[in-house]
N, C-alpha and C positions, 0 to 999 in steps of 0.2 A: 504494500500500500504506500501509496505518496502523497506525502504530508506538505501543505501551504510554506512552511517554514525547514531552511536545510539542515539546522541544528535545532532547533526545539520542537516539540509538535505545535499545530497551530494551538492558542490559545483557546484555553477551554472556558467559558463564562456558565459559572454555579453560584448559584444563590438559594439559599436554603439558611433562613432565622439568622443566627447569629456567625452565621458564617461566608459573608458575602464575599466571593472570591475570585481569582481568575490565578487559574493556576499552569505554569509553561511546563512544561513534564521535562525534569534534567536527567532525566535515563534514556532517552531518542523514543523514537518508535516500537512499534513491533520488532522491526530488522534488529533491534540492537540493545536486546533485552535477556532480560532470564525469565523462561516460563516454566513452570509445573507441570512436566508429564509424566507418566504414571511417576507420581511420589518420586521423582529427584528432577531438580534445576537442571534445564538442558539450554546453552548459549546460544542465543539468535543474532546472529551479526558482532559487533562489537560492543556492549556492553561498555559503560563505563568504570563499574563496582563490580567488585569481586563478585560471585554467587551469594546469595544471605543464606546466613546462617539458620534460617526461621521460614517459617510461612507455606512450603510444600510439605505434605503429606509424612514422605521420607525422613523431613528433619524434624519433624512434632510428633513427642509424644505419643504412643495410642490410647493416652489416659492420662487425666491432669496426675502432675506429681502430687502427692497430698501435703508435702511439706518442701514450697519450693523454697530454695538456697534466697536470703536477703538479697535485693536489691535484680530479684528476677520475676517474670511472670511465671505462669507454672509451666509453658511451652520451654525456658531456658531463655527466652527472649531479656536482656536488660530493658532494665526504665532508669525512668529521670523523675523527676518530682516535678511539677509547677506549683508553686505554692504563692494567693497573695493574702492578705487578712482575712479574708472572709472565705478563702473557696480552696482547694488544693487536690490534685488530680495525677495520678502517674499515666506515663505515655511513654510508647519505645524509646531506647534510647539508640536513635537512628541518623545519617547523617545531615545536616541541614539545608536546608533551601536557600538560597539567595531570595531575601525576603523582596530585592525588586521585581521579582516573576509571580510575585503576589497584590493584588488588587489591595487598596488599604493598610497599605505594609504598617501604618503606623497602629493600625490597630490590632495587626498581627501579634501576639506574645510567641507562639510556638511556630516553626513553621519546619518537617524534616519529613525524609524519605527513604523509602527501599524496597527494591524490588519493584515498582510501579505504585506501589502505594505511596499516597501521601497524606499525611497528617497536620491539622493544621489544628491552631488554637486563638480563639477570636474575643478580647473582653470589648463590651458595649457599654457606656450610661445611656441610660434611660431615666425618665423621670419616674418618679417614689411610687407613680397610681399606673407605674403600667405594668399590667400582668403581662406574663410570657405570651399565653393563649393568644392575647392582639397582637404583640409585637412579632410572633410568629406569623401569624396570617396576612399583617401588611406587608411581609418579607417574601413571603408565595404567592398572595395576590400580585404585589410588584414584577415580579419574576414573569408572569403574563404566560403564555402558552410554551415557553423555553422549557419548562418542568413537567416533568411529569412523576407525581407522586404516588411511589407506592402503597406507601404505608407512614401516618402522622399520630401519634399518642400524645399529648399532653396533661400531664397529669399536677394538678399545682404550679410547683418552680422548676420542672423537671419535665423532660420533652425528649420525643426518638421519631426520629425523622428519616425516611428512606425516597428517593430520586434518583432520577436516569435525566440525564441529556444528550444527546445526540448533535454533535455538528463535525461537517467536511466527512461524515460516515462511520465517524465512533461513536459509541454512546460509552459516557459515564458512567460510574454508579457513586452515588454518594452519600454515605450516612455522616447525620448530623444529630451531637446531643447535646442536650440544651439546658443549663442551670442559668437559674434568678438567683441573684440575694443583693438586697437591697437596691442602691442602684445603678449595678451590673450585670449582665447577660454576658457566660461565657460560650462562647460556640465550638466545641469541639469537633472536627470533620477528618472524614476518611474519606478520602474520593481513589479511585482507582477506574482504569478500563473496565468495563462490564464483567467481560471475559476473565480479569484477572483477579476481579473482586476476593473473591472464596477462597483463593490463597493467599492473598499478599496482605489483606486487610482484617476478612473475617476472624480470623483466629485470636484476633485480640480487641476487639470492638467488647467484646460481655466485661472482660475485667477493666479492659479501662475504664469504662460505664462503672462498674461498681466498686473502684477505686476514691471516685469523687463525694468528696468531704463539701460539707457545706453547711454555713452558717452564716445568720442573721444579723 
């Protein structure tokens, strides 16, 4: 496939709550990646990162460890911590994005990658009377016909958010979670290729979701 752009893919525009983004993919294309098949990383074109150590079949686990080693998920994955007074969240510890290939850079806190995956972390103010519920919806009503959502739970200050976008013939997948507390919206997002989702991203979407501390 041939991509708009000779070193990055073209620009992807996702917007989903508190994670409004545009993210430039620093691993290339298809050609120049590591994919999952049958359960071990096989090299397509040149690649610029080694193979990850995580995220195919072959390198996880067939069963969470029950007592993972400090400072790992239970796949053997590293984290990092974000922590600021009110909220704090662990998330891979993967390498970083050039936060100018990020939309909003300034509101960007986290921004890193691997394997096709990327992860990003988004704080927002918002005013003291606005619940999640609205702030999400003017964030997807905005977005206009570009989204298509799978699946939106809001539950209080707490929100799980699943999208696909498509342009120039990939479609995205992007899950997006969502914490309040008082008045900041952090956005947590995983976007990856559709196709690549289920490895590179899924495997750690549950625990970083219930890793997140939050307080009033």
């Amino acid at each position: 496939m041939k991509y708009k752009y000779p070193i990055l893919i073209a620009a992807i525009l996702f917007i989903l709550a508190g994670t409004a983004l545009v993210v430039r993919f620093i691993f290339g294309g298809p050609e120049d990646s590591w994919i999952c098949v049958n359960d071990q990383w096989v090299k397509h074109g040149n690649p610029r990162n080694p193979a990850p150590q995580s995220g195919c079949r072959a390198n996880t686990p067939k069963t969470n460890a029950q007592n993972p080693r400090p400072g790992e998920f239970s796949n053997g994955q590293l984290y990092s911590t974000f922590k600021t007074e009110n909220f704090e969240i662990k998330y891979p510890n993967w390498p970083n994005i050039d936060k100018s290939k990020v939309a909003g850079a300034d509101a960007i806190k986290v921004a890193v990658a691997n394997a096709g995956c990327n992860f990003i972390i988004k704080e927002t103010t918002v005013a003291p009377d606005t619940t999640l519920s609205a702030y999400v919806d003017q964030a997807i009503n905005g977005a206009g016909s570009s989204i298509k959502m799978n699946k939106k739970e809001i539950t209080g200050d707490r929100g799980y958010l699943d999208g696909d976008v498509t342009m120039s013939g990939v479609t995205m997948k992007n899950v997006s979670l969502e914490f309040k507390t008082g008045n900041n919206i952090y956005g947590i997002a995983f976007v990856a290729e559709k196709n690549n989702f289920s490895a590179a991203c899924e495997p750690l979407v549950n625990e970083v979701s219930e890793s997140a501390i939050v307080s009033k």
